[in-house]
Every structure is written in structure tokens, then in C-alpha cells.
C-alpha positions as a Markdown table, in Angstrom:
| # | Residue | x | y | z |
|---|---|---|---|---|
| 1 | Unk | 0.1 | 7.1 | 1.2 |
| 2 | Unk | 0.9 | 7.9 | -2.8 |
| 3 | Unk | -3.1 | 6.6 | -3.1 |
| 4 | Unk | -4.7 | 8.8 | -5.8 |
| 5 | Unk | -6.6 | 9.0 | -8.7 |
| 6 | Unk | -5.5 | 9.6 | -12.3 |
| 7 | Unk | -4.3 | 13.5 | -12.4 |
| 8 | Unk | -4.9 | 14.0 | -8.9 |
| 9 | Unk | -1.6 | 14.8 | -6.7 |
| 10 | Unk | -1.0 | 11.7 | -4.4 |
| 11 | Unk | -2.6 | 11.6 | -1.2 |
| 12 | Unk | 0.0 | 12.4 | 2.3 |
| 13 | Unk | -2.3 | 11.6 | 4.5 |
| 14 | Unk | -5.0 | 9.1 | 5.0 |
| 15 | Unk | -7.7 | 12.0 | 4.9 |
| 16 | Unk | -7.2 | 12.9 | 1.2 |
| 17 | Unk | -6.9 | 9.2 | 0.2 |
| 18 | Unk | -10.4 | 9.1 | 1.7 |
| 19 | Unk | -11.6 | 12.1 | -0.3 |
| 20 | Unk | -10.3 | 10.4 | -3.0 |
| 21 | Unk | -11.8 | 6.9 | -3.5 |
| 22 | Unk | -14.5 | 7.1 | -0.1 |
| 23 | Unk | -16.6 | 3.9 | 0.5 |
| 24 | Unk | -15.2 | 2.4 | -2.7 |
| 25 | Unk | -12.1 | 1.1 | 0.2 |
| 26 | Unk | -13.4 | -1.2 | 2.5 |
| 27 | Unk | -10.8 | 0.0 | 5.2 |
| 28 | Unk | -8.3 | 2.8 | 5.8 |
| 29 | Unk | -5.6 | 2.6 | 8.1 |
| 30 | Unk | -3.7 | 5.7 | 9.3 |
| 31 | Unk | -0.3 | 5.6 | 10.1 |
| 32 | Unk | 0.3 | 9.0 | 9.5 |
| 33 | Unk | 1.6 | 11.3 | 6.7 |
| 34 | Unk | 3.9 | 9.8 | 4.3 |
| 35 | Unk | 7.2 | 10.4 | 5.6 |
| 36 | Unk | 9.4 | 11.0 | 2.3 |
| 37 | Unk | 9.0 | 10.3 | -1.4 |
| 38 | Unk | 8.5 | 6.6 | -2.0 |
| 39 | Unk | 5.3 | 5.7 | -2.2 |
| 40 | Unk | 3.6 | 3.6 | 0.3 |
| 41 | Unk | 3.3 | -0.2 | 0.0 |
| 42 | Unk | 0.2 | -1.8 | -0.5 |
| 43 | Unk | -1.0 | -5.2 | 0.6 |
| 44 | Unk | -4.4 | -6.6 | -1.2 |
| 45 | Unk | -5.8 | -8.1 | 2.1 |
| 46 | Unk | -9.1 | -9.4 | -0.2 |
| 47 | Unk | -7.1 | -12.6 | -1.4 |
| 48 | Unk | -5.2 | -15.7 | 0.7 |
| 49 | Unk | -2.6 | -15.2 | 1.3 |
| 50 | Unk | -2.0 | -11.5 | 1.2 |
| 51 | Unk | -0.1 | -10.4 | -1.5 |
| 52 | Unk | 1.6 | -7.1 | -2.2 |
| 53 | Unk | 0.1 | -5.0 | -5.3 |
| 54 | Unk | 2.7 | -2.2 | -4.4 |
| 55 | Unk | 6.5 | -2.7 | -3.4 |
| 56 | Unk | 7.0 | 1.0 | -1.5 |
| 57 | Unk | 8.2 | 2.5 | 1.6 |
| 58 | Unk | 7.6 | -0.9 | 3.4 |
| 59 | Unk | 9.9 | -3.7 | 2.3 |
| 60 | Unk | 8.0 | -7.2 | 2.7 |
| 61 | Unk | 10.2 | -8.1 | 5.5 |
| 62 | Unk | 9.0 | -5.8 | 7.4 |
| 63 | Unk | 5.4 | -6.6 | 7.1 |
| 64 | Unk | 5.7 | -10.2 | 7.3 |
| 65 | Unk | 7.0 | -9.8 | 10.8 |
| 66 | Unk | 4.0 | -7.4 | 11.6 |
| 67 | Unk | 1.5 | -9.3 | 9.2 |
| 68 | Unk | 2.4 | -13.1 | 9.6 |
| 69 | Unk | -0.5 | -13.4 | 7.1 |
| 70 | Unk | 1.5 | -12.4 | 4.1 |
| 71 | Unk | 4.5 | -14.8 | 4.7 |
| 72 | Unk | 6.8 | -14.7 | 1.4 |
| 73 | Unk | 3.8 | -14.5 | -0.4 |
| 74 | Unk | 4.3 | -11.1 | -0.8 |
| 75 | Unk | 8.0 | -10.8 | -1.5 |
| 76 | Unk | 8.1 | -11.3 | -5.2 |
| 77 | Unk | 4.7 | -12.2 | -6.4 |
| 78 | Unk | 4.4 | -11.6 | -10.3 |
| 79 | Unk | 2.9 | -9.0 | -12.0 |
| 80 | Unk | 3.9 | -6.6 | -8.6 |
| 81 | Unk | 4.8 | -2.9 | -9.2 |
| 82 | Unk | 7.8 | -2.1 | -8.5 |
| 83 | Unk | 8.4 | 1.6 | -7.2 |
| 84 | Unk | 9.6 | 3.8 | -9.9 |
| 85 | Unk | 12.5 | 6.2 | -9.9 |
């Protein structure tokens, strides 16, 4: 993931994003390093439906088909990030 915390390099692997922000995350799931440099996508699973906090790596077509859950909700919610340069 690109999880980290303000000043800290971003966390490659779910390990370090651990270190980072322990029991404060309810759950962790590790797919592996990051592969390249855009930063992972993350979903808020805490709301219904889903929603994306974090447009990344992931595009929301993808996860919809993997996470019926998040539908379109995901696709364009306001107030998203969008990844950077």
C-alpha cells in the first residue's frame, strides 16, 4: 500500500502499514508489495455502500466485480482523492 503517516515514507508492504497505524485498523489485508508507484486504492468498508476514500492502483471497475458491495458507489463519490502526479 502508499498507507503511512505524516513524514513517514509510505508503506510497500502490509507489514510496515501495520507498524504504522497497529490496532488503530480494524483489518489488514495483504496482497503483497505494491507493485509500482501509484498508490493503492482504498475502500472505507465501515459505511453502506462501500465507498472509495482513495482512487489508486485499483480502478473501481475492478473492484466492483471483486467487491459487488461497492457497486458505482464507488466510482465517483464526491470529496474522493484523486491520485496525484
Amino acid at each position: 500500500t502508499s498507507a503511512n503517516l505524516a513524514g513517514q515514507p509510505a508503506a510497500r508492504e502490509v507489514a510496515q502499514a501495520a507498524e504504522y497505524f497497529g490496532p488503530t485498523v480494524a483489518v489488514y489485508i495483504d496482497g503483497g508489495p505494491s507493485p509500482g508507484p501509484v498508490p493503492s486504492t482504498i475502500v472505507d468498508a465501515t459505511t453502506v455502500p462501500l465507498r472509495i476514500v482513495r482512487h489508486g492502483a485499483i480502478p473501481p471497475e475492478r473492484l466492483a466485480e471483486v467487491v459487488p458491495a461497492l457497486g458505482d458507489a464507488g466510482a465517483t463519490a464526491p470529496g474522493d482523492e484523486k491520485p496525484g502526479p
